[in-house]
C-alpha positions as CSV (number, residue, x, y, z in Angstrom):
1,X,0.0,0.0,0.0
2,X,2.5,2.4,0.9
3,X,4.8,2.0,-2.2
4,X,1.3,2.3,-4.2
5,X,1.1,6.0,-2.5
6,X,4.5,6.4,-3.3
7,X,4.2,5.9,-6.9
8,X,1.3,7.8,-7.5
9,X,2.7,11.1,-5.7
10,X,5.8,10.3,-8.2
11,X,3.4,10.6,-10.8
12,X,1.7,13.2,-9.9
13,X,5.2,15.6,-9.5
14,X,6.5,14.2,-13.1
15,X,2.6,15.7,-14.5
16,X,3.6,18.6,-12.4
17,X,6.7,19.1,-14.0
18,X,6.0,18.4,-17.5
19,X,3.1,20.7,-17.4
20,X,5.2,23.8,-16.1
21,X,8.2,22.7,-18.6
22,X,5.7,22.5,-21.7
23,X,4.6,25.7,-20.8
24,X,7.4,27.8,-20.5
25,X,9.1,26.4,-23.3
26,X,6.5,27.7,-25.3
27,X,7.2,31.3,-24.5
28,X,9.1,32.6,-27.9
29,X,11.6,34.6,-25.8
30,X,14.6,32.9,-25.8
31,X,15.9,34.8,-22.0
32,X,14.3,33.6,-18.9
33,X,12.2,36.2,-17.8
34,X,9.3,37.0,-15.1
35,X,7.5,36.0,-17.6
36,X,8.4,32.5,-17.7
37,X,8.5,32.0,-14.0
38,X,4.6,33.6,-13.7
39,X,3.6,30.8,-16.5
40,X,5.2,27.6,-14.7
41,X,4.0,29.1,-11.0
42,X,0.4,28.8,-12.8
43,X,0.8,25.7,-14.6
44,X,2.0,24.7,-11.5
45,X,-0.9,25.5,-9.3
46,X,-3.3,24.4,-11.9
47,X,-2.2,20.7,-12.1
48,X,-1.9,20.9,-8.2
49,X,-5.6,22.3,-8.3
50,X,-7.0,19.5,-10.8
51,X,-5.4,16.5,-8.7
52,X,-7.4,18.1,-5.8
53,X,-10.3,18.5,-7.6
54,X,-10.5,15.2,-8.8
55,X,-9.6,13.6,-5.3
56,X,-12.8,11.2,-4.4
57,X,-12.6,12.4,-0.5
58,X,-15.7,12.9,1.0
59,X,-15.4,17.1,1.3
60,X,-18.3,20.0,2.1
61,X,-19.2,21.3,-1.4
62,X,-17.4,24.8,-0.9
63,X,-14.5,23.3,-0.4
64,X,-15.2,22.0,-3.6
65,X,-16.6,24.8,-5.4
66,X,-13.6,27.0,-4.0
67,X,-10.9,24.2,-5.8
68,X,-12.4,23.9,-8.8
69,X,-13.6,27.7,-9.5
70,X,-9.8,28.4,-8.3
71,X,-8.8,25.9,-11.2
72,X,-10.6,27.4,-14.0
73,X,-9.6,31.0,-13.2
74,X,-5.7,29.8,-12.9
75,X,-5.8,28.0,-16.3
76,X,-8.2,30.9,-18.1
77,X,-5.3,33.5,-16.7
78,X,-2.7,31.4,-17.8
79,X,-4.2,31.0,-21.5
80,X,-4.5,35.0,-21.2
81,X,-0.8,35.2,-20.5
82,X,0.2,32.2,-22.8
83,X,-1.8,32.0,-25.5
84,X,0.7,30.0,-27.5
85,X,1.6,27.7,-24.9
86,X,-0.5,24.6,-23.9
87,X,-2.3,26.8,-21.4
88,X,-5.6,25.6,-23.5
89,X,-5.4,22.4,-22.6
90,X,-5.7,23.5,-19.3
91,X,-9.1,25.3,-20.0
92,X,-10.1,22.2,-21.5
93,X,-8.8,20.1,-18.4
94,X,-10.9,22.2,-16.1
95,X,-14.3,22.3,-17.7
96,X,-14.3,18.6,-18.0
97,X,-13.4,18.7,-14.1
98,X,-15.7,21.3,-13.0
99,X,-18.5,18.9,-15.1
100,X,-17.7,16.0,-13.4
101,X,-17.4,17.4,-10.0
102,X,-20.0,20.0,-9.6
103,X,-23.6,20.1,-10.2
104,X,-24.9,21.7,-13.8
105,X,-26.0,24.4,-11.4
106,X,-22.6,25.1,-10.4
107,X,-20.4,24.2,-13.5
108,X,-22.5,26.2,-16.2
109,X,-22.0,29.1,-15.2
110,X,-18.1,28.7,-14.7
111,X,-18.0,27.3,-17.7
112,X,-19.8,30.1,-19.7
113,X,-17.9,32.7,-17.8
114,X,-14.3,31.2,-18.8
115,X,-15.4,30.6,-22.5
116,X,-16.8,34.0,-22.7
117,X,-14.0,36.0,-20.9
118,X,-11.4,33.9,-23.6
119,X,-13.7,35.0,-26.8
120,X,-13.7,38.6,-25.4
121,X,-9.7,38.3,-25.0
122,X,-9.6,37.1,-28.2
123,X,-11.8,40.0,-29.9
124,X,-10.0,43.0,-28.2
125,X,-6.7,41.4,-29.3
126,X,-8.2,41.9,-33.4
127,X,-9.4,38.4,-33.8
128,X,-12.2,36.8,-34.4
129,X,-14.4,34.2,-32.6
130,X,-12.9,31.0,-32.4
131,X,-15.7,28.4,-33.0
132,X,-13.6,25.3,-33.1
133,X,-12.5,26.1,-29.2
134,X,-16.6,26.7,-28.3
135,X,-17.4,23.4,-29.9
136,X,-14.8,21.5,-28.4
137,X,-15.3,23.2,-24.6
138,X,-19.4,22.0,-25.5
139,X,-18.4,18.7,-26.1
140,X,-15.8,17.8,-23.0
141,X,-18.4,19.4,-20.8
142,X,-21.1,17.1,-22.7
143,X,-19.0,14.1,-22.1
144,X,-17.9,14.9,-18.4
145,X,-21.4,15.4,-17.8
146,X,-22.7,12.1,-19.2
147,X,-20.1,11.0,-16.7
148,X,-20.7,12.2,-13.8
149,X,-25.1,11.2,-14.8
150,X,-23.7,7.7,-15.5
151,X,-21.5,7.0,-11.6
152,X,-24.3,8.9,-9.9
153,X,-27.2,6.0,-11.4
154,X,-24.6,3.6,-10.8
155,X,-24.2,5.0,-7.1
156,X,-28.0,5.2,-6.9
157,X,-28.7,1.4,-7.9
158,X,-25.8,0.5,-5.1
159,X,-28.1,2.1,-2.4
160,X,-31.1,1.0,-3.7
161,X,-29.6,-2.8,-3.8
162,X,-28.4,-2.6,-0.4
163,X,-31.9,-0.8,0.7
164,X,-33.6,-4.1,-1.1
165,X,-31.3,-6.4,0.8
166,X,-31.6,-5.1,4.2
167,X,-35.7,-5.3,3.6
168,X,-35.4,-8.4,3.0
169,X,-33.5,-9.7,5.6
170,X,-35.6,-8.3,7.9
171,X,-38.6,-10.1,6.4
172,X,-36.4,-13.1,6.5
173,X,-35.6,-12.7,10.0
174,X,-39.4,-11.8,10.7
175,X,-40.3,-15.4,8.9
176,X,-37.9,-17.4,11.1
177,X,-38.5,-15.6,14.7
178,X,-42.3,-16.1,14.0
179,X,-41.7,-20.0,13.1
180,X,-39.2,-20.8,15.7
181,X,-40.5,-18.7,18.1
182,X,-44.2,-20.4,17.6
183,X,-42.8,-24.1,17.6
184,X,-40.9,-23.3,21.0
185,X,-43.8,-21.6,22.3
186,X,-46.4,-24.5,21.7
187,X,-43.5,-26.7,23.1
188,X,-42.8,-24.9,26.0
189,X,-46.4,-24.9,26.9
190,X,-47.4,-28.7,26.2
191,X,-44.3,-29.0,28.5
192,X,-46.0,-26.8,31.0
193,X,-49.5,-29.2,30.8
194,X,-47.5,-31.9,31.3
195,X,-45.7,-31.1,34.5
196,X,-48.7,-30.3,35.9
197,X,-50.5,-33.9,35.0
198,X,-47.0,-35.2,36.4
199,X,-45.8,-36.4,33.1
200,X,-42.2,-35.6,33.7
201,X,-40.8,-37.8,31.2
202,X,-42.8,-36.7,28.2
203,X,-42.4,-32.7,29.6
204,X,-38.9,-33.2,29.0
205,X,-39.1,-33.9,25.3
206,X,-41.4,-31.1,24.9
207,X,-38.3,-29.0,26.4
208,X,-35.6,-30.5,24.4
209,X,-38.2,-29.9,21.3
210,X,-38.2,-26.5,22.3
211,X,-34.1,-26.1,22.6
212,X,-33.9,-27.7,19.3
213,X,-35.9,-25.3,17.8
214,X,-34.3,-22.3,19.3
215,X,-31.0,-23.6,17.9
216,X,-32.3,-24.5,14.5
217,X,-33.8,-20.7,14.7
218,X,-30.1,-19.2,15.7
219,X,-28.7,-20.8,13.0
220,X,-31.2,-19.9,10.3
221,X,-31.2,-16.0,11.5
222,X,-27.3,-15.8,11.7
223,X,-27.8,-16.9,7.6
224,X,-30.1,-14.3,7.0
225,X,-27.7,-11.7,8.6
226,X,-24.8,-13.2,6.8
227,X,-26.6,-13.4,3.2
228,X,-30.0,-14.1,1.3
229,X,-28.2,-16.2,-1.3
230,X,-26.6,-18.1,1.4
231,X,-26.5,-22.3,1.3
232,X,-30.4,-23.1,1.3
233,X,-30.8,-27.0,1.1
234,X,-32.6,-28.0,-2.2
235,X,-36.3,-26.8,-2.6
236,X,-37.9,-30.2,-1.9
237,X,-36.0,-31.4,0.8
238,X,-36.1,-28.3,3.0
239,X,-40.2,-28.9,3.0
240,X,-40.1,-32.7,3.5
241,X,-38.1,-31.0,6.4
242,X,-40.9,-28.7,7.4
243,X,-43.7,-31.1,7.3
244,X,-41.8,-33.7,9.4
245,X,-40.9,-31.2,11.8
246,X,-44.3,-30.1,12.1
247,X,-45.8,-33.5,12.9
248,X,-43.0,-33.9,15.8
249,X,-43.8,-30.8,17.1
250,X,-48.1,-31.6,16.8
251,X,-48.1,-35.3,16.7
252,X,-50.4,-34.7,13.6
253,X,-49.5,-36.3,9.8
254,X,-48.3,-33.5,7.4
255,X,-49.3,-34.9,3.8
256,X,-46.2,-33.7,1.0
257,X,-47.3,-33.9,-2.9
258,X,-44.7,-33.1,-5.4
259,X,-45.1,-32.9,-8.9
260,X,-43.2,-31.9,-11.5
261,X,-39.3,-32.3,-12.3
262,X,-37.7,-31.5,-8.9
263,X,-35.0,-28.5,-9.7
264,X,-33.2,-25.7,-8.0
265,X,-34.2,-22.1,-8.8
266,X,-32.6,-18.9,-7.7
267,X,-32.1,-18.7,-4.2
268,X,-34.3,-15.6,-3.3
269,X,-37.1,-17.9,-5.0
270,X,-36.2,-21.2,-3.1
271,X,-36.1,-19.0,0.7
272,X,-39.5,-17.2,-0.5
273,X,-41.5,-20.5,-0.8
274,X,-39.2,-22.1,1.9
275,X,-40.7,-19.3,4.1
276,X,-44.3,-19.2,3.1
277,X,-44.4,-22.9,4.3
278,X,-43.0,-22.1,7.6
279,X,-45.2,-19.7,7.9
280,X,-48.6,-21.3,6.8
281,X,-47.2,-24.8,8.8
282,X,-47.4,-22.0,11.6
283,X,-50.4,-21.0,11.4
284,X,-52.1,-24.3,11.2
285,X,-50.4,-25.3,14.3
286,X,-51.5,-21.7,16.1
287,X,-55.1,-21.5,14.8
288,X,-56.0,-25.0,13.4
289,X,-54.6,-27.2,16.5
290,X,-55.6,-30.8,15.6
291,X,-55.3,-30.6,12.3
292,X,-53.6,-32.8,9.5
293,X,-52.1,-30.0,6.8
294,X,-51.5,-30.7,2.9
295,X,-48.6,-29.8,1.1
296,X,-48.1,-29.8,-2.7
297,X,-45.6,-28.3,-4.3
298,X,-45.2,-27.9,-8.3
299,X,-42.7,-26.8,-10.5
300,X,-44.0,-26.1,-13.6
301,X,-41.4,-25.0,-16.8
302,X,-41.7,-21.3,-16.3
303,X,-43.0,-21.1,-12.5
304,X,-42.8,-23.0,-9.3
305,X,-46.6,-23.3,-6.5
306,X,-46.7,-24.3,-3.6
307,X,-49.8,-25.1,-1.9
308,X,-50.5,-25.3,1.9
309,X,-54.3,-26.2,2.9
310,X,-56.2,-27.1,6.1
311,X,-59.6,-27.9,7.8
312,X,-61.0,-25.3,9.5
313,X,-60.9,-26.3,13.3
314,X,-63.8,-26.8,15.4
315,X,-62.0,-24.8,17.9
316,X,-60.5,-21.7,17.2
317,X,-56.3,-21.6,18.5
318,X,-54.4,-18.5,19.3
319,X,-54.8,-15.6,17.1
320,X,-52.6,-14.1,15.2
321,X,-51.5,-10.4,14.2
322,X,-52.0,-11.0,10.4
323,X,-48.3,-9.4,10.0
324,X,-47.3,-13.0,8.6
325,X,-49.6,-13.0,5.7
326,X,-48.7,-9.5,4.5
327,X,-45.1,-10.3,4.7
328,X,-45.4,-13.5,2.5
329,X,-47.6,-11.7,0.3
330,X,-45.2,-8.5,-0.4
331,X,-42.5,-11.2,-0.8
332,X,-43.9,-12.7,-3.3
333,X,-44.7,-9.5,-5.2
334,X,-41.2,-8.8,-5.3
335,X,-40.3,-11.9,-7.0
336,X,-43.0,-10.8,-9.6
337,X,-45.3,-13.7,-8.1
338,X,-48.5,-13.6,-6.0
339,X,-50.0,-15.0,-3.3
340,X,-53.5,-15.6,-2.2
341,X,-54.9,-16.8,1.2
342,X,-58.6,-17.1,2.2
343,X,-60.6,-20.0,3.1
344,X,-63.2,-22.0,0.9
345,X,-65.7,-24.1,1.4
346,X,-64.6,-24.9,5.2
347,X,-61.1,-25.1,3.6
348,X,-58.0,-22.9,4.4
349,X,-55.9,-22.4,1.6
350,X,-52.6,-20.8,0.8
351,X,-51.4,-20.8,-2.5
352,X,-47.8,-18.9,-3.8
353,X,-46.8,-18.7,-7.1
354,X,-43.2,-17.3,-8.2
355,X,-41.3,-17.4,-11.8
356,X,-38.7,-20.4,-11.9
């Protein structure tokens, strides 16, 4: 790293120097005069200025604006006092700076002001309009400006990535509190039941139940935290999973239907359904309590279902907040899939769809 800084402040003293050479050699007096020492002091200060410009450092933007307005008037007094040098490059140089740097707000202006105070230099000297220079100042700012459009949309589709990501971890993290929390609850409280009918033995496994959920539920957040696209187990065995989980946790059979050619799809899609049947295995178990769930899940060529449905219960369980639903649902919309939930015809239903 450090010989890295070294080199580059090597370079940056050689563009130094061959700027201040270049331009006083290109004075036609052959004596070294004030004259020459004035042009390499400003070609001096104006490569000096355009490295700071150009730095990427975080900086308040009048300590912007000061550098790069203090650019352009160095290298538009130096083309006043050089004209035959390559002082114009250095006009050139700092509009496509001030373009890339500054807002149109703030470079126009400097721009148009430089341009017209050279054309007005020009004129009282008895020539005419130079159109070729105008063109080519309009074009560098053109292309600095489609520059500095094109990083700033590449710097707004970072954020909005990293926005996307962290709302969906926390919806993943929301899916597998609400499942693990929920098994270890209903554990914790069938373990509660049986203490109190003196079944020791059989409260035990309810509590060691509950432990291995609140493990499994560690390990499946610290994934989330770490990354979406993380190792997910394939599609089809992490709901076998979920169904035999859910009938050691109930005591109640959990019917799996699969049809279609079993295949892995991208991992957002695979933790979306993975998710949804947590979630509606979930709910069954809080507001169904008794009842034998059916799972099918489908993958069709262009799109992958999955289908949870249960009985309505005789008795109502706990209640829930609804929250689970509404996250499953805006998941899925994000995927450009849908989700509907409702019951029919004394049958709960909850059906996802999302593009394999």
């Amino acid at each position: 790293m450090k010989k890295a800084r070294d080199l580059m402040f090597a370079l940056r003293l050689a563009a130094v120097a061959a700027f201040a050479v270049a331009v006083v050699r290109a004075r036609p007096e052959p004596a070294l005069t004030w004259a020459h020492v004035i042009d390499g002091l400003l070609a001096v200060a104006f490569v000096t200025l355009a490295f700071l410009a150009l730095q990427r450092r975080k900086r308040p933007l009048p300590v912007v604006l000061l550098t790069a307005y203090a650019m352009v008037v160095v290298a538009v007094t130096l083309q006043l006092l050089a004209p035959h040098s390559p002082a114009l490059t250095a006009v050139f140089v700092s509009i496509g700076v001030i373009a890339v740097r500054l807002p149109p707000a703030y470079s126009l202006p400097a721009t148009a002001v430089a341009l017209a105070v050279l054309t007005l230099s020009g004129q009282s000297q008895g020539g005419e309009v130079s159109w070729d220079i105008i063109a080519f100042s309009v074009v560098i700012y053109l292309i600095a400006y489609v520059r500095r459009t094109t990083v700033a949309a590449r710097a707004a589709e970072e954020r909005e990535a990293v926005l996307a990501e962290r709302a969906r971890i926390a919806r993943d993290i929301h899916d597998i509190l609400a499942h693990s929390l929920s098994a270890q609850l209903l554990h914790l409280e069938g373990a509660r039941l049986l203490l109190r009918a003196d079944r020791a033995g059989e409260a035990l496994e309810r509590v060691e139940l509950a432990r291995d959920m609140a493990k499994q539920g560690l390990e499946e957040t610290r994934r989330a935290i770490t990354a979406l696209r993380g190792d997910v187990p394939p599609l089809a065995e992490a709901v076998s999973a979920l169904a035999g989980e859910f009938q050691t946790a109930t005591g109640v059979g959990c019917e799996v239907a699969m049809t279609g050619e079993t295949r892995r799809l991208d991992p957002e899609a695979e933790l979306t359904i993975i998710r949804t049947a947590q979630e509606a295995l979930t709910n069954v178990r809080r507001h169904a309590p008794g009842v034998a769930p059916g799972v099918r899940l489908t993958f069709a060529p262009s799109s992958c279902s999955l289908e949870v449905t249960n009985e309505i219960a005789a008795t109502p369980g706990t209640p829930g907040s609804g929250y689970g639903l509404v996250g499953m649902r805006e998941r899925a919309e994000l995927l450009g899939g849908h989700l509907e939930a409702g019951e029919d015809d004394g049958v709960f239903r909850v059906r996802l769809e999302v593009p394999a």
